[in-house]
C-alpha positions in Angstrom: 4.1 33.1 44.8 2.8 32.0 47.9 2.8 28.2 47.1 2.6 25.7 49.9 2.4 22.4 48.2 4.1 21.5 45.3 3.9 17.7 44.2 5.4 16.9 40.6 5.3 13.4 38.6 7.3 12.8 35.4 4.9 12.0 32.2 7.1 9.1 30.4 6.6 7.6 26.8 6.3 4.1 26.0 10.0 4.1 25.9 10.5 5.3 29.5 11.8 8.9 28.2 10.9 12.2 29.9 7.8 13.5 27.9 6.0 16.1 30.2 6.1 16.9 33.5 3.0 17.4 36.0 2.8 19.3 38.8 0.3 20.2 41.5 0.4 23.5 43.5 -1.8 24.2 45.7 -1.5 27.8 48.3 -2.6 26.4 51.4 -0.8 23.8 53.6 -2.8 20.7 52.7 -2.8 17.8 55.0 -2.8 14.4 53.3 0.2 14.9 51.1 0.9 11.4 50.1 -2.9 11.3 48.9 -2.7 13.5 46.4 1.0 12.5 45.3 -0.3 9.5 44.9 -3.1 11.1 42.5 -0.6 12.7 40.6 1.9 9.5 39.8 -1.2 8.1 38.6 -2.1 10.6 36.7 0.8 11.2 35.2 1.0 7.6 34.3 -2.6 8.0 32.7 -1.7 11.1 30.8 1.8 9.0 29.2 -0.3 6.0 28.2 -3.0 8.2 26.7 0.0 10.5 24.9 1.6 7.2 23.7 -1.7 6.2 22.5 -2.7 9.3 20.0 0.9 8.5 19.0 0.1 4.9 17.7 -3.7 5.8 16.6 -1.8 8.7 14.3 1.1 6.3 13.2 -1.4 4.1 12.0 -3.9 6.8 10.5 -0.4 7.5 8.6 -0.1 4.1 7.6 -3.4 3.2 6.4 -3.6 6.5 4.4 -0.5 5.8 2.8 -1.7 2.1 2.2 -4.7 3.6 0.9 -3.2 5.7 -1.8 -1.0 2.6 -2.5 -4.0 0.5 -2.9 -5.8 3.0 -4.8 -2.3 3.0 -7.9 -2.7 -1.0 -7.7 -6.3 -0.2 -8.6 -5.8 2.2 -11.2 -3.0 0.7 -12.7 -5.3 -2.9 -12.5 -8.6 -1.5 -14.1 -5.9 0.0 -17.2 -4.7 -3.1 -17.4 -8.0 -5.0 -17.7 -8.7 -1.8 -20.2 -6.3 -3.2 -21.8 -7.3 -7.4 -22.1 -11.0 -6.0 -22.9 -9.7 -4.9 -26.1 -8.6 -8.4 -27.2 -12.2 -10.1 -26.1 -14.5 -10.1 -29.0 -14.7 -11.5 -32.6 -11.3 -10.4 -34.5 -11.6 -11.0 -37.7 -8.3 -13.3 -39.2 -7.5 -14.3 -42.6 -8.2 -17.8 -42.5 -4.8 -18.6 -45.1 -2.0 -16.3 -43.7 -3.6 -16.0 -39.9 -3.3 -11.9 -40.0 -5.6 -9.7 -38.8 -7.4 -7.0 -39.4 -7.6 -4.0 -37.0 -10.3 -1.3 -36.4 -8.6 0.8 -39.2 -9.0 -2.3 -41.9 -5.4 -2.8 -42.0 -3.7 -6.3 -42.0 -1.4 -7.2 -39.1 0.3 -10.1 -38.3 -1.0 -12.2 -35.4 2.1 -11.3 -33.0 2.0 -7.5 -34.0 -1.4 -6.9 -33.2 -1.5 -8.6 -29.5 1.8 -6.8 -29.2 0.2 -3.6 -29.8 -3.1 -4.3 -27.4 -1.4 -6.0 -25.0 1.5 -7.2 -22.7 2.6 -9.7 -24.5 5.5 -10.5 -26.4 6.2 -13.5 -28.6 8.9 -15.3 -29.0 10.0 -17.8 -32.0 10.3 -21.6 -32.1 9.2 -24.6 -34.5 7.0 -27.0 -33.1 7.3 -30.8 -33.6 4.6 -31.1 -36.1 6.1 -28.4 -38.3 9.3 -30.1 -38.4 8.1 -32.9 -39.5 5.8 -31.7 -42.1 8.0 -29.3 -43.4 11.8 -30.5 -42.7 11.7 -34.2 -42.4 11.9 -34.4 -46.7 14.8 -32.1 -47.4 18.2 -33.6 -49.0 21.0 -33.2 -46.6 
């Protein structure tokens, strides 16, 4: 091939592993050898620091896009949710005796079944102290 100068540098990742390899040839004798070797190991340290950095810059392209799409479900699953509450803001009309209510069909439904059925919630049973009092404190034991 007629080569009379050949200078090669290793290219090394952040992690000190063999990534590339460059090499200078050159087909006439060249005085000033440890010049350009010296161009080369810097090079070749320029070209791993620039490799390892499109590795981070796509790691983290990866990571906001997947952030992103995660961000965007929160969102999603968020504005259903406040879909959700919006359908309990309002005037509901309630049967001022009995406390049921009446839905947009005109049916009658008990407090706890219709939150239950436009919302998240779920109820759970228990006799506050006033109740007891009005309503157990006279029976024969």
């Amino acid at each position: 091939m007629g080569i009379e100068l050949y200078i090669g540098a290793p290219v090394l990742n952040r992690d000190g592993d063999l990534a590339s390899l460059l090499v200078l040839l050159h087909d006439k004798k060249v005085e000033k050898q440890d010049f350009y070797r010296e161009i080369v190991e810097f090079l070749a340290l320029r070209i791993g620091t620039e490799l390892d950095k499109l590795y981070i810059e796509e790691r983290l392209r990866i990571k906001v896009a997947d952030r992103t799409t995660a961000l965007e479900e929160s969102n999603q699953k968020l504005q259903q949710a406040l879909n959700e509450v919006k359908q309990l803001s309002g005037l509901l009309p309630i049967c001022s005796h009995c406390k049921k209510i009446r839905d947009g069909s005109g049916y009658w439904n008990s407090i706890e079944q219709y939150i239950t059925e436009h919302s998240e919630a779920q109820f759970s049973h228990g006799i506050c102290s006033d109740c007891i009092k009005e309503h157990y404190s006279n029976r024969d034991t």
